[in-house]
Each structure stands twice: as structure tokens, then as C-alpha cells.
N, C-alpha and C positions, 0 to 999 in steps of 0.2 A: 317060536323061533326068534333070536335074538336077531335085532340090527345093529350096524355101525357106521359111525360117523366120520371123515375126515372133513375139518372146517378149518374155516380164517377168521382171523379177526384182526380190527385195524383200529388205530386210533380215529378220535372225531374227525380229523382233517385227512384220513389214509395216509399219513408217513411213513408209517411199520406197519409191519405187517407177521402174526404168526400162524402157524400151521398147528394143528393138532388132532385128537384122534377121543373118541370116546362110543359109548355106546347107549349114552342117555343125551340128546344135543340139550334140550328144554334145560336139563338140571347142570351142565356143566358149561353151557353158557351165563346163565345163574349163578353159578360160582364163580366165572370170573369178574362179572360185573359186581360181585359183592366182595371180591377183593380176598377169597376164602383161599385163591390157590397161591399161596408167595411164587416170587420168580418174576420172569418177563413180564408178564401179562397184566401183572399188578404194580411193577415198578411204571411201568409207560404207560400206563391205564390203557389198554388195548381189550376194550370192550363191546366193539362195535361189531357182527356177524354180518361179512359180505359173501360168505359161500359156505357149501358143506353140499357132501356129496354122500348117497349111503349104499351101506354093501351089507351083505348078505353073510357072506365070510371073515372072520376078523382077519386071516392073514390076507387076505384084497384089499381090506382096509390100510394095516400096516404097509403095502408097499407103496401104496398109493402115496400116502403119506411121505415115507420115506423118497419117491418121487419129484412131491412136488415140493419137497424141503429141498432138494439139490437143484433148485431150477433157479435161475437168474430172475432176480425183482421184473422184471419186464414180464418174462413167460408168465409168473404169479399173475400179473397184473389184466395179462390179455386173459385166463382163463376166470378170472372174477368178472370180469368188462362183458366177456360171453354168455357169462350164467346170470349177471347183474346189473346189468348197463349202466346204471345210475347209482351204485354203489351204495344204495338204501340199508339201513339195518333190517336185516331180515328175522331179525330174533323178535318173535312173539311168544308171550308170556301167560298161563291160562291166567284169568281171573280169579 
């Protein structure tokens, strides 16, 4: 059974912040801190994982997403602060 991801990620100081969606978090965190996906995430180096939530279904995945993209930097901010308090990089890497 497949999983999926909705995650964030922010720069070193949380300035920005983006939303996204995948179904491998390990390898597409990886991708963006290796600068492999162009776009936002490589222009602003937003590489840092302060949340990610996972589902079971992809389309609960997608809305979710699509959710918490239409929500005001604040709401982003209080449900990172919930799940993160200290806004640690949560991305671990195997060895």
C-alpha cells in the first residue's frame, strides 16, 4: 500500500515558506536540497522540512494540500508551531 505526503519546507531563517505533495518524503526532500527540482524551492533555497503529514489516499493527500496552500502565512505558521514547536529540520537522511 502506497503512502502520501503533504510537507513544508522553509528557508534557514523560516521567511518562506512552501507546500507540497509527494509520495516518497526521504527522496523528494533530497531533491530539493540538491537543487534537482527548478522553480521556487531552488530559486529561495527552501530546504529546510518543518512538517509533513501522511495519508493513506492520494486524493486526501491533494486536498489537504490544496487546503493548506489557500490559508493565510499565520494559519501555515500555527500548524507548523503544533506539530513543531521549535521549527527543527525534521528531514533525516539514511546513511
Amino acid at each position: 500500500m502506497k503512502t502520501y505526503f503533504v510537507y513544508m519546507l522553509t528557508t534557514k531563517n523560516n521567511k518562506m515558506l512552501y507546500t507540497g505533495i509527494t509520495n516518497n518524503l526521504q527522496r523528494r526532500v533530497l531533491e530539493h536540497r540538491q537543487k534537482l527540482i527548478p522553480g521556487y524551492t531552488e530559486k529561495y533555497n527552501l530546504n529546510k522540512l518543518v512538517y509533513y503529514q501522511e495519508f493513506t489516499y492520494v486524493n486526501e493527500a491533494i486536498a489537504a494540500e490544496k487546503k493548506i496552500k489557500g490559508w493565510l502565512r499565520i494559519k501555515k505558521d500555527n500548524l507548523i508551531t503544533s506539530f513543531n514547536p521549535t521549527w527543527e529540520d525534521l528531514y533525516c537522511h539514511p546513511e
